[in-house]
Each structure stands twice: as C-alpha cells, then as structure tokens.
N, C-alpha and C positions, 0 to 999 in steps of 0.2 A: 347464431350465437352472438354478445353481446361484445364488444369492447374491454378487453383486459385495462386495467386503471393505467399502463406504461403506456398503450398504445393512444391516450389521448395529448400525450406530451410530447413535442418535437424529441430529437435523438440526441441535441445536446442537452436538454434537461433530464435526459435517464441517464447520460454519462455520467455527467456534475452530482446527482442522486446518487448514483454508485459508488463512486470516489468515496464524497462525504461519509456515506453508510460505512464505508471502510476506515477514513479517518476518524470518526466520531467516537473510538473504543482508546484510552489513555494510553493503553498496553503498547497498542503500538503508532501510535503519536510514541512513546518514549524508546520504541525498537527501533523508528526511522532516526530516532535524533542520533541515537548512538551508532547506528548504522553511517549516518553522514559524515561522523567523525572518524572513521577504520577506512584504509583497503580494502577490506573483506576480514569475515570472521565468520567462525563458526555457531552453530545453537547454542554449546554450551557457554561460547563466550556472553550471548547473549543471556540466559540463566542468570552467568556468577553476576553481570549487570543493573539486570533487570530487579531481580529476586522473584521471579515467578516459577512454579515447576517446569519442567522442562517438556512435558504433551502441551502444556498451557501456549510455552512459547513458540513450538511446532507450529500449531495449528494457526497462530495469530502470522507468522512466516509464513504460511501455505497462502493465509486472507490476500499479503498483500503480494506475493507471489504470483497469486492469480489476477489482481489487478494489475499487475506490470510495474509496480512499484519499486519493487525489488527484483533480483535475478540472484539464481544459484548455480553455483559449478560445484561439480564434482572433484575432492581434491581426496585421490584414496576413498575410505568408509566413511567421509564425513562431506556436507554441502556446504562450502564459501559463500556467504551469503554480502551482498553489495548492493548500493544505491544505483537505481538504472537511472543512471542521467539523462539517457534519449525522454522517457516516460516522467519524465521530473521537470523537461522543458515544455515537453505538449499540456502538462498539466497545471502550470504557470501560465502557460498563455490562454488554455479554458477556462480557469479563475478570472483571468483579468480581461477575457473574453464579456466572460459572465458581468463584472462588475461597470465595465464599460456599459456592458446593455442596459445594466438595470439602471444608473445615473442618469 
C-alpha cells in the first residue's frame, strides 16, 4: 500500500499542521484569549463571552483539549477550564523553531 500524504513529512511538520488546523477556526483563537485572561472558568462563562451556543463552545473546548492547549478539572457538575502553560511553552518554541528554520 502506498504512503498516506502525513507520512511524507517529517513529525514536526505534522505537529506545526495540527496546531495550526486547530488555531485556524476564530472561535477559539477568541476562547484562548479569554481563556489567558481568567484563573479558570467555566463553559458557560465562555458562552456569556464568547456569544456562541453552548454545544458550539463544547466542542471547540474538546478541539483544543485534545491538543493540549488547554486542561480541565472537575470542580463539582462543572469542568474549569485553563491555559496549559507547560503546552503553551513547547509550542512557542515549535513556532520559533519553525521560523528560525525557514529564514
């Protein structure tokens, strides 16, 4: 069988591709801003925020969730949701990884 299209690009151009594809949606480009500015906060704080429904903002929190961009705790029936600063360092230094290489 042939070569899937990731498998001809080294592992950091499918990371930097991933990110991006995650970055590229405004929604949350504007969840992380506000996100940067709280301790932690709830969905709905993001909602009254945002103005987007609330599955809408779910799901775009699960995106960057699963990239490691964010982290949630359990606080009671509701998820705190915060900037992971560990994954906010590695990912400053793969940008500026990247841009160094390309220069």
């Amino acid at each position: 069988m042939g070569l899937t299209k990731t498998q001809i690009f080294t592992d950091q151009q499918n990371r930097l591709a991933s990110i991006f594809r995650v970055l590229a949606n405004p929604a949350r480009i504007a969840i992380l801003e506000y996100l940067s500015d709280q301790q932690g906060c709830i969905c709905n704080d993001i909602v009254g925020e945002i103005g987007l429904a609330q599955p809408t903002v779910s799901q775009h929190l699960k995106e960057l969730k699963h990239l490691g961009l964010i982290q949630g705790e359990i606080s009671g029936k509701k998820i705190c949701y915060c900037i992971n600063h560990q994954k906010w360092m590695e990912l400053q230094q793969q940008v500026q990884a990247f841009f160094k290489h390309s220069s």
